[in-house]
Biopython code that builds the backbone (N, CA, C, O; Angstrom):
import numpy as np
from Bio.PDB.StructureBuilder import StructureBuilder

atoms = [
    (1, "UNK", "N", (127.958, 48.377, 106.084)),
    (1, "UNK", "CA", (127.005, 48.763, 105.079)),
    (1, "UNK", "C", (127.656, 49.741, 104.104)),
    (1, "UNK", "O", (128.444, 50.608, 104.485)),
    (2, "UNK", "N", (127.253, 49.548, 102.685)),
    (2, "UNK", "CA", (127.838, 49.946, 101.647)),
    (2, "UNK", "C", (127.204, 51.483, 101.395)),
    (2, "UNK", "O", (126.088, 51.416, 101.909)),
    (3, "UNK", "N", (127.429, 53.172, 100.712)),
    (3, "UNK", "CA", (126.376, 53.232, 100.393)),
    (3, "UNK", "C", (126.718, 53.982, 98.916)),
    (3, "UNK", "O", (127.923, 53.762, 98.793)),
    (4, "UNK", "N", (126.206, 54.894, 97.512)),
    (4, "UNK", "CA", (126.301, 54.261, 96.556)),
    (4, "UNK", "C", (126.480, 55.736, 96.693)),
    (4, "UNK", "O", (125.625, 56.202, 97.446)),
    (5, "UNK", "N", (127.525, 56.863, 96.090)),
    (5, "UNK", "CA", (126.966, 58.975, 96.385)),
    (5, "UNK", "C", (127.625, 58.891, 95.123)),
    (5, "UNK", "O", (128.655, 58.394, 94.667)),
    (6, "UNK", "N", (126.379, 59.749, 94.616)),
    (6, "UNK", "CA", (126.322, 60.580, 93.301)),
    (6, "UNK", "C", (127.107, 62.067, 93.649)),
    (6, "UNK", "O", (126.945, 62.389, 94.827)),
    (7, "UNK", "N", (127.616, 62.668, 93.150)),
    (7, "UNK", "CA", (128.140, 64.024, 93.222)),
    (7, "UNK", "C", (128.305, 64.667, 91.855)),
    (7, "UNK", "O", (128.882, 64.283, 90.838)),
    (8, "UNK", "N", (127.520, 65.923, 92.190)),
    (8, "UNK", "CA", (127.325, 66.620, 90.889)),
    (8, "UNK", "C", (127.868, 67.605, 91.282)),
    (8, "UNK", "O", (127.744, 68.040, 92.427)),
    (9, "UNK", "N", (128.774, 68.270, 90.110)),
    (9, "UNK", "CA", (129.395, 69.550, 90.861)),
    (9, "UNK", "C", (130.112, 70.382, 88.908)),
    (9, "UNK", "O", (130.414, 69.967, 87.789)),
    (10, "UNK", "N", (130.017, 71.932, 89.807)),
    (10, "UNK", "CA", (130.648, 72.609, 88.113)),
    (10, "UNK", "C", (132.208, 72.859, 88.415)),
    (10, "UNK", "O", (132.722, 73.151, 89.494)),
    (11, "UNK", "N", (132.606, 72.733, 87.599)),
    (11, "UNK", "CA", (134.211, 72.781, 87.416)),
    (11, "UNK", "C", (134.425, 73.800, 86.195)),
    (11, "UNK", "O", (134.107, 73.046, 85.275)),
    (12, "UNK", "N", (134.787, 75.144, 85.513)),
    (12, "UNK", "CA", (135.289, 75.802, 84.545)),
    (12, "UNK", "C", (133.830, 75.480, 83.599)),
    (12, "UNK", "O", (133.745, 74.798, 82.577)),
    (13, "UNK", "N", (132.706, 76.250, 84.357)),
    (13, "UNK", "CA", (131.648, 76.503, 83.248)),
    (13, "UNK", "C", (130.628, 74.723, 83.002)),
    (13, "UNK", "O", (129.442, 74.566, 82.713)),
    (14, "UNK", "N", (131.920, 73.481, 83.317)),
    (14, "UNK", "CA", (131.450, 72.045, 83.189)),
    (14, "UNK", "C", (130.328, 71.349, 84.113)),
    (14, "UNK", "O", (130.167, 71.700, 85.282)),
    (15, "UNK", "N", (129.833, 70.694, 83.716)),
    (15, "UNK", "CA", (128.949, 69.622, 85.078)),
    (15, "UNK", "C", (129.505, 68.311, 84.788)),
    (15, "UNK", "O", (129.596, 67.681, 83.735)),
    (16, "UNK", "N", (129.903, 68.021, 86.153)),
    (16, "UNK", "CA", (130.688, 66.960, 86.560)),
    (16, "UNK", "C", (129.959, 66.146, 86.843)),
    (16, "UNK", "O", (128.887, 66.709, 87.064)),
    (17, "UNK", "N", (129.832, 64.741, 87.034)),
    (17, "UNK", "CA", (129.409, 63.852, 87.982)),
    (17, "UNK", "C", (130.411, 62.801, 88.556)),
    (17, "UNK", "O", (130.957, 62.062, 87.736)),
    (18, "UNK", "N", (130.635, 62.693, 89.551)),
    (18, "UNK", "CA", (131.723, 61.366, 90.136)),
    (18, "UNK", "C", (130.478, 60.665, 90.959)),
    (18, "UNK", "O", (129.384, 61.066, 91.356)),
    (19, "UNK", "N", (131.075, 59.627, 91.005)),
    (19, "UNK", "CA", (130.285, 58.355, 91.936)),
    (19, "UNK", "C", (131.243, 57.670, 92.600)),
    (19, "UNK", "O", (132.430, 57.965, 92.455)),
    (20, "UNK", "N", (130.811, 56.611, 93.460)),
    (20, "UNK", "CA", (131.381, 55.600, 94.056)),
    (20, "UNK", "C", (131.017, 55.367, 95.120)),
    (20, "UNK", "O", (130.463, 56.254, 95.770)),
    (21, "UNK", "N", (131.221, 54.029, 95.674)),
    (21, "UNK", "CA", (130.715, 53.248, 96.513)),
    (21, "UNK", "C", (131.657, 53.203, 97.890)),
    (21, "UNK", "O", (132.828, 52.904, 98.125)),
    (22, "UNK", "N", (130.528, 53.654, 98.660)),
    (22, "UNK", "CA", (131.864, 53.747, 99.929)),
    (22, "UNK", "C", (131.015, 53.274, 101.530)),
    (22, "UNK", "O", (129.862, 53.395, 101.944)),
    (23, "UNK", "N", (132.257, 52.716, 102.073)),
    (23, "UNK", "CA", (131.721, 51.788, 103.461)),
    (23, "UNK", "C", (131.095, 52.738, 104.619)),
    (23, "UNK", "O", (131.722, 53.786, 104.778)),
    (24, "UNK", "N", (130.307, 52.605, 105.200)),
    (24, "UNK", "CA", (129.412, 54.049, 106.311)),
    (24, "UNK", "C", (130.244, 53.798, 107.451)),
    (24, "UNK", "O", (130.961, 54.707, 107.870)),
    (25, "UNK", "N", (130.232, 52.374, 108.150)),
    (25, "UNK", "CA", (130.896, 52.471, 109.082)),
    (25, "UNK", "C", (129.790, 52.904, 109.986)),
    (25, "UNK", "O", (128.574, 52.757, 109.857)),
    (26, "UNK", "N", (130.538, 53.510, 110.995)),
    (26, "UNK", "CA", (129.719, 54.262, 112.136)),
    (26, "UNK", "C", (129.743, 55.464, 111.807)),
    (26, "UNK", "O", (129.484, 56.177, 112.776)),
    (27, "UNK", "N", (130.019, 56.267, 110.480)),
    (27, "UNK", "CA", (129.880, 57.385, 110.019)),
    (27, "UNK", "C", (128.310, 57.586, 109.738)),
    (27, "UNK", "O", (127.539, 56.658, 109.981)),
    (28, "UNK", "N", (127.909, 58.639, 109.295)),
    (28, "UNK", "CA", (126.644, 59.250, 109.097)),
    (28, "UNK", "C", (126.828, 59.137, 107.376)),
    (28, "UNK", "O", (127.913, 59.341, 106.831)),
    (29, "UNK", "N", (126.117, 58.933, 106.952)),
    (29, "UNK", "CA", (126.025, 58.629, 105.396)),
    (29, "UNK", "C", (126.250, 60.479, 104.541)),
    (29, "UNK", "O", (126.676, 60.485, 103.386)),
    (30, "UNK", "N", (126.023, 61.447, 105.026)),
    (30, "UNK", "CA", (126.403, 62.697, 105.056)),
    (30, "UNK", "C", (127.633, 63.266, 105.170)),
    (30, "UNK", "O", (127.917, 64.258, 104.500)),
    (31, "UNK", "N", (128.507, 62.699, 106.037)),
    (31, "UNK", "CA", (129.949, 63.073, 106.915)),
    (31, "UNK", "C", (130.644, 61.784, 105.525)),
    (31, "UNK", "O", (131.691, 62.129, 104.977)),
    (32, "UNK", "N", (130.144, 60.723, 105.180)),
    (32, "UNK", "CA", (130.776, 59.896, 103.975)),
    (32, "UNK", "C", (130.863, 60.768, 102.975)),
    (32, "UNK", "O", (131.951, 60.803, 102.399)),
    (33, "UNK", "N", (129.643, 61.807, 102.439)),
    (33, "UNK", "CA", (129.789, 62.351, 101.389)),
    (33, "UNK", "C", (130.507, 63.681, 101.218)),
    (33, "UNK", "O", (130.937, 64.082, 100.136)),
    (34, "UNK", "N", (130.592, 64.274, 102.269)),
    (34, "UNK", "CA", (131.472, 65.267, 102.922)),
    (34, "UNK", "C", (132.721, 64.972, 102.637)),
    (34, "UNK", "O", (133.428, 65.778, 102.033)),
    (35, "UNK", "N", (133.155, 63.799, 103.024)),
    (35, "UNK", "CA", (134.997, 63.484, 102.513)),
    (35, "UNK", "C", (134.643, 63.175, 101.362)),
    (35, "UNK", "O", (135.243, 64.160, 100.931)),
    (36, "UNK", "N", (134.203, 62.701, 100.402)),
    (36, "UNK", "CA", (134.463, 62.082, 98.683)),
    (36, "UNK", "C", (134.369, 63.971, 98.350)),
    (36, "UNK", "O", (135.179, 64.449, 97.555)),
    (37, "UNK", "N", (133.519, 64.716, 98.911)),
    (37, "UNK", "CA", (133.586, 65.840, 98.636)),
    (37, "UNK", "C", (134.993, 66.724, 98.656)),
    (37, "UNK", "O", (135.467, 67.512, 97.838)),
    (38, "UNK", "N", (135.450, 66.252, 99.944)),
    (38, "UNK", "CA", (136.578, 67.029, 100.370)),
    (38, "UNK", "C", (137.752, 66.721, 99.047)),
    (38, "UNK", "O", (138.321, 67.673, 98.513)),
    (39, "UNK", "N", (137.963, 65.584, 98.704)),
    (39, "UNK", "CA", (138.767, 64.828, 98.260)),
    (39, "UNK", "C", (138.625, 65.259, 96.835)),
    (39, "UNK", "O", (139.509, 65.952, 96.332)),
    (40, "UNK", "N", (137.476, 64.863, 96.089)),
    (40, "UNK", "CA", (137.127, 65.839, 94.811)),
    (40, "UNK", "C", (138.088, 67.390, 94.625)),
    (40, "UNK", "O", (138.960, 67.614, 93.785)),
    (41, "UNK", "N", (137.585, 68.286, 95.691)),
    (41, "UNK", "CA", (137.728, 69.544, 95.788)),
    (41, "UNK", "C", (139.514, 69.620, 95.654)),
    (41, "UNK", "O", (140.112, 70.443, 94.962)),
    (42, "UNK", "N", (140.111, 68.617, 96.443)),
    (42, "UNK", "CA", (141.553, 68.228, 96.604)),
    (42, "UNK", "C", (141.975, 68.293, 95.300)),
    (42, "UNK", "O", (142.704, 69.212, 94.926)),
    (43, "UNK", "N", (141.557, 67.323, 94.485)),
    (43, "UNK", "CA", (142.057, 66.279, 93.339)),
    (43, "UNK", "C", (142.214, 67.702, 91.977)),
    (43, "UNK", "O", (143.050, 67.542, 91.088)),
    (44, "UNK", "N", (141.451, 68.814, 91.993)),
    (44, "UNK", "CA", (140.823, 69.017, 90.850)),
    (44, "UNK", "C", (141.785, 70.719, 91.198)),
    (44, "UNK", "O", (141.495, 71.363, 92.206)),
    (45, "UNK", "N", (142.730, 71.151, 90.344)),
    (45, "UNK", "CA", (143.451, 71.938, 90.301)),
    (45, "UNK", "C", (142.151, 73.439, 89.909)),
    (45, "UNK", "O", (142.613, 74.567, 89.734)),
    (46, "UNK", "N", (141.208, 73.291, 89.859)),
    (46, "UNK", "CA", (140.339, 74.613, 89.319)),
    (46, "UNK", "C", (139.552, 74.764, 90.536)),
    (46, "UNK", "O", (139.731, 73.902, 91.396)),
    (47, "UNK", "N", (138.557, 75.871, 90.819)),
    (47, "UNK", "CA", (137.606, 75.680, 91.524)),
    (47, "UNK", "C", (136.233, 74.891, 91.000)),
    (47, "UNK", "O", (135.691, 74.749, 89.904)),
    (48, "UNK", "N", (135.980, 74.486, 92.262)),
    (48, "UNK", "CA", (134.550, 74.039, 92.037)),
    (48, "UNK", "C", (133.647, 73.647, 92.902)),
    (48, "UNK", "O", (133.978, 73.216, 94.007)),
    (49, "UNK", "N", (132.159, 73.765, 92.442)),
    (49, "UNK", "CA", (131.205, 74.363, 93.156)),
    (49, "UNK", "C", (130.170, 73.356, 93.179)),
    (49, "UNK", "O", (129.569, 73.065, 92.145)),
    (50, "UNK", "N", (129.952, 72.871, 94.151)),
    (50, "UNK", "CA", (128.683, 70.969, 94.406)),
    (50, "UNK", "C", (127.560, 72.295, 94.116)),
    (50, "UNK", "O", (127.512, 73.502, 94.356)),
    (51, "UNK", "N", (126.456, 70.931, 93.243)),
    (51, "UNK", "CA", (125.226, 71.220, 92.864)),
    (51, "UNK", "C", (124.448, 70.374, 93.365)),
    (51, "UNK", "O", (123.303, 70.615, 93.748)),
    (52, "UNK", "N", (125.132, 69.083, 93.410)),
    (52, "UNK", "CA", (123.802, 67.608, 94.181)),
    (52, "UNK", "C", (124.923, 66.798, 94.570)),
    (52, "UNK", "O", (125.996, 66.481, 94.057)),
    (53, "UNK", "N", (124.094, 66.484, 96.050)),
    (53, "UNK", "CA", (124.505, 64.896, 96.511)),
    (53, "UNK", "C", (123.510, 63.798, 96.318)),
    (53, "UNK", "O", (122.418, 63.991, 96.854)),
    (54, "UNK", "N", (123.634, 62.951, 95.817)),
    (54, "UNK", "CA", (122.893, 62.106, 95.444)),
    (54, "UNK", "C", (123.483, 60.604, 96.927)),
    (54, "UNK", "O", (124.652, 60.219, 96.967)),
    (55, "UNK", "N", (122.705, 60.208, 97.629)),
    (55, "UNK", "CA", (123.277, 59.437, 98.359)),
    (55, "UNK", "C", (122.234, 57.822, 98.398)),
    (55, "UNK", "O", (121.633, 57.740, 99.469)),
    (56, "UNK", "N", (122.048, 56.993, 97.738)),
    (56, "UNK", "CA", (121.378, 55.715, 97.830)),
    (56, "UNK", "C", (119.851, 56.302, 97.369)),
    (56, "UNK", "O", (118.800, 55.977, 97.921)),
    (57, "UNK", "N", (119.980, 57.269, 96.198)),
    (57, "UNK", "CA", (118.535, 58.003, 95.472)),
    (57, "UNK", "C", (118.197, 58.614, 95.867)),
    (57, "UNK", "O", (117.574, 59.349, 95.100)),
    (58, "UNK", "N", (118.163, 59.058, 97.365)),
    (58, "UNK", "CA", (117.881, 60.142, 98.600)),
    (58, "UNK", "C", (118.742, 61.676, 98.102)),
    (58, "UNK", "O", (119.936, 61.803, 98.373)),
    (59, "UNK", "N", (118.097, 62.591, 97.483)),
    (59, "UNK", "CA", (119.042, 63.917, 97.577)),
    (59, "UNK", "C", (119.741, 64.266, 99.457)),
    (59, "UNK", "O", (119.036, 64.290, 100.466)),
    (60, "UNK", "N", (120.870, 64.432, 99.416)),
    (60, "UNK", "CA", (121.164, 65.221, 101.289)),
    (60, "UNK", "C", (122.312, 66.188, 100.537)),
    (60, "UNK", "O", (123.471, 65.922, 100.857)),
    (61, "UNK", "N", (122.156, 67.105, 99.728)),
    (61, "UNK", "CA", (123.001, 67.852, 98.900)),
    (61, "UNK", "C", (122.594, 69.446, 100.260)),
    (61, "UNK", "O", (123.554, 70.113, 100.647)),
    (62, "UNK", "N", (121.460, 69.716, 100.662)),
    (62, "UNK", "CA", (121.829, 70.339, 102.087)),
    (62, "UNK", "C", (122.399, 70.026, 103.285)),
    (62, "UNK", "O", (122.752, 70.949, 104.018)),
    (63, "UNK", "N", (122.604, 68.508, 103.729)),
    (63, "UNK", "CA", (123.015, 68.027, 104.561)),
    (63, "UNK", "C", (124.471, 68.421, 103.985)),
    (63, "UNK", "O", (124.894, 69.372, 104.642)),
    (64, "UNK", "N", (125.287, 68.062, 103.092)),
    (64, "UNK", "CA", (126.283, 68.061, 102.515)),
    (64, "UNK", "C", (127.204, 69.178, 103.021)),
    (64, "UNK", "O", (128.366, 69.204, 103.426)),
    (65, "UNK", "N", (126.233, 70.094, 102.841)),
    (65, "UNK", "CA", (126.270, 72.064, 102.150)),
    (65, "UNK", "C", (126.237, 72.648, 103.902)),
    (65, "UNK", "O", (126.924, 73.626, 104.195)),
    (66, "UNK", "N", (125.794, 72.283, 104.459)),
    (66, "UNK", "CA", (125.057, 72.518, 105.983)),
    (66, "UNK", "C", (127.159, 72.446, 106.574)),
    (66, "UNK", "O", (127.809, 73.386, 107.031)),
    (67, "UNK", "N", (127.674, 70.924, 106.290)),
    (67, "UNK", "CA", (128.653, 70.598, 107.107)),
    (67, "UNK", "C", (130.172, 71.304, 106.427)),
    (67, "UNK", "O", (131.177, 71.664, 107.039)),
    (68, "UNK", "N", (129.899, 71.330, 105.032)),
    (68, "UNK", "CA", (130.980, 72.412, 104.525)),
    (68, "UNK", "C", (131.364, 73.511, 104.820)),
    (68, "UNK", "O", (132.532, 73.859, 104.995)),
    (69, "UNK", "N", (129.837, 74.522, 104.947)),
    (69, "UNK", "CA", (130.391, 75.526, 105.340)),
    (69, "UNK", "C", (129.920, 76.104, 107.051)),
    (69, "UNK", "O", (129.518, 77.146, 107.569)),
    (70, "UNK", "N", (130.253, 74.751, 107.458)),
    (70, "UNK", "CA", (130.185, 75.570, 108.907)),
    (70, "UNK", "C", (131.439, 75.498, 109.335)),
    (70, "UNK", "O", (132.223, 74.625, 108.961)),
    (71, "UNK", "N", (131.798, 76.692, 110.396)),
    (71, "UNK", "CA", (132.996, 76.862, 110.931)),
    (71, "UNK", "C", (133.857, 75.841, 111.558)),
    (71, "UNK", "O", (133.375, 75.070, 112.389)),
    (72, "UNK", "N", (135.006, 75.787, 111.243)),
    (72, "UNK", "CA", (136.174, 74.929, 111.892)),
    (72, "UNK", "C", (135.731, 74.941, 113.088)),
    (72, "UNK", "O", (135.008, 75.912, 113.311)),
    (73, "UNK", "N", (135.931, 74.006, 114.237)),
    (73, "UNK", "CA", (136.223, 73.644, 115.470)),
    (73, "UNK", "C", (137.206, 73.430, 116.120)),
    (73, "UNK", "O", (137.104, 73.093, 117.300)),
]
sb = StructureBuilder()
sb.init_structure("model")
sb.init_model(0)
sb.init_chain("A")
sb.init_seg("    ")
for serial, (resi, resn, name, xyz) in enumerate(atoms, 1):
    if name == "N":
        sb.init_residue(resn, " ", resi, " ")
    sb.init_atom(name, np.array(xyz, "f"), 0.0, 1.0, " ", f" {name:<3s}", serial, name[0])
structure = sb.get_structure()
């Protein structure tokens, strides 16, 4: 199953949006948006700061926020 994450996020004062379509797998549709997150954060030489997850029209931009900043394991 496919599923469709919006990501809104500020970069240097900007609002961003990236999208794309990505496979769930036996992943949690949350833990999917968590890596496009991770990967964003990677890609982008400035800081920057998520405002919305948009995941198949469903906001989980706390689900998102919940798994970021909890402590390493």
């Amino acid at each position: 199953m496919n599923v469709s994450i919006h990501i809104h996020y500020e970069c240097n004062d900007n609002k961003i949006m990236r999208r794309g379509s990505f496979r769930v797998g036996s992943k949690k549709r949350e833990h999917v948006a968590y890596d496009f997150w991770k990967w964003i954060k990677k890609e982008s030489p400035y800081s920057v700061k998520l405002e919305k997850v948009i995941c198949d029209g469903e906001d989980i931009t706390p689900l998102v926020k919940e798994i970021d900043e909890a402590p390493l394991r």
